[in-house]
C-alpha positions, -999 to 999 in steps of 0.1 A, spaced: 126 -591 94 113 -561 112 99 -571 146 67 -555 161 83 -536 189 103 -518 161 71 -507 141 53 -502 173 83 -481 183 80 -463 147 44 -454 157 45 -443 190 76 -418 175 58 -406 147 23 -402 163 42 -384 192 63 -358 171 33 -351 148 13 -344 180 41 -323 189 51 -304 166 32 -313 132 62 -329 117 66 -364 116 112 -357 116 111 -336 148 91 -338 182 93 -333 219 105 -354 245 73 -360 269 91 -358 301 117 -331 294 102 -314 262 133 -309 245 130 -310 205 146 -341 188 151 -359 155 128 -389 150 159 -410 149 168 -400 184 137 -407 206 128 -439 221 95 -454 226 95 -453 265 71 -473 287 52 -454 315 54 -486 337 87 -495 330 98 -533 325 79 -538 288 58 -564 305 37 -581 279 4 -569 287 12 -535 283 42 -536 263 19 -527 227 -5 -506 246 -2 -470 232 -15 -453 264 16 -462 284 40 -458 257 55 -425 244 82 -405 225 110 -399 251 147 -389 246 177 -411 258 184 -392 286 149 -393 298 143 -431 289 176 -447 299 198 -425 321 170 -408 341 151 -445 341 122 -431 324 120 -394 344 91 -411 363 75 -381 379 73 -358 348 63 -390 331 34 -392 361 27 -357 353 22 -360 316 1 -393 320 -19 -373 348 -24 -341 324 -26 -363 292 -49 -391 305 -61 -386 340 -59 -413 369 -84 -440 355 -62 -445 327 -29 -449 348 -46 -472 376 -59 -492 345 -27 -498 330 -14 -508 365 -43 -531 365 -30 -551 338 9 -543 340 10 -581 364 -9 -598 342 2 -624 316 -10 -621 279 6 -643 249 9 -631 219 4 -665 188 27 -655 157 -10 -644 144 -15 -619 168 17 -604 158 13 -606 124 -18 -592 126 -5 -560 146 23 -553 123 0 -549 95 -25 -528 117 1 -506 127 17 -502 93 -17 -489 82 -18 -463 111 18 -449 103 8 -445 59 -26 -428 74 -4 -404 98 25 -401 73 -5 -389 42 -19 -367 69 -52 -384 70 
């Protein structure tokens, strides 16, 4: 059974290399914009740590490359710098906001978000 981080993962890949380069196989790393193959970026957290409030949030999450995500522990200040450029400081001091805070997902929540997500990737993968 496919979990949700893996088709929020999918998403955050695919809506990143589109952005990126218009193809849904190929886009940029956000923190060291080297080109990649979908199958080697990572969906890497801007707060690192997952926590569950922000873990499915799309604003804090985006298509990085190994090095960037693991080795370089997520490249934090060219991450800072794309979040600054990308969504400008209300968005990062609202995610930092809710990074401590607790949110439970039920079984229906996640259900509910794999479907919703599913939908987004056929839209993006039709080019609607």
């Amino acid at each position: 059974m496919t979990t949700t981080w893996e088709i929020f993962s999918k998403y955050i890949r695919t809506r990143d290399c589109l952005k990126t380069t218009g193809d849904p196989e190929w886009g940029h790393c956000v923190t060291c914009n080297k080109l990649y193959h979908f199958k080697q970026l990572q969906a890497g957290h801007f707060i690192p740590g997952r926590h569950n409030s922000i873990k499915f949030d799309e604003r804090g999450c985006h298509a990085q490359c190994y090095v960037c995500n693991y080795r370089k522990k997520g490249n934090t200040v060219k991450y800072f710098r794309f979040m600054q450029k990308e969504y400008g400081d209300v968005v990062i001091e609202e995610l930092e906001r809710l990074d401590p805070q607790t949110r439970t997902f039920t079984k229906r929540d996640l259900i509910e978000m794999q479907e919703e997500l599913k939908e987004k990737i056929k839209k993006m993968e039709s080019g609607q």
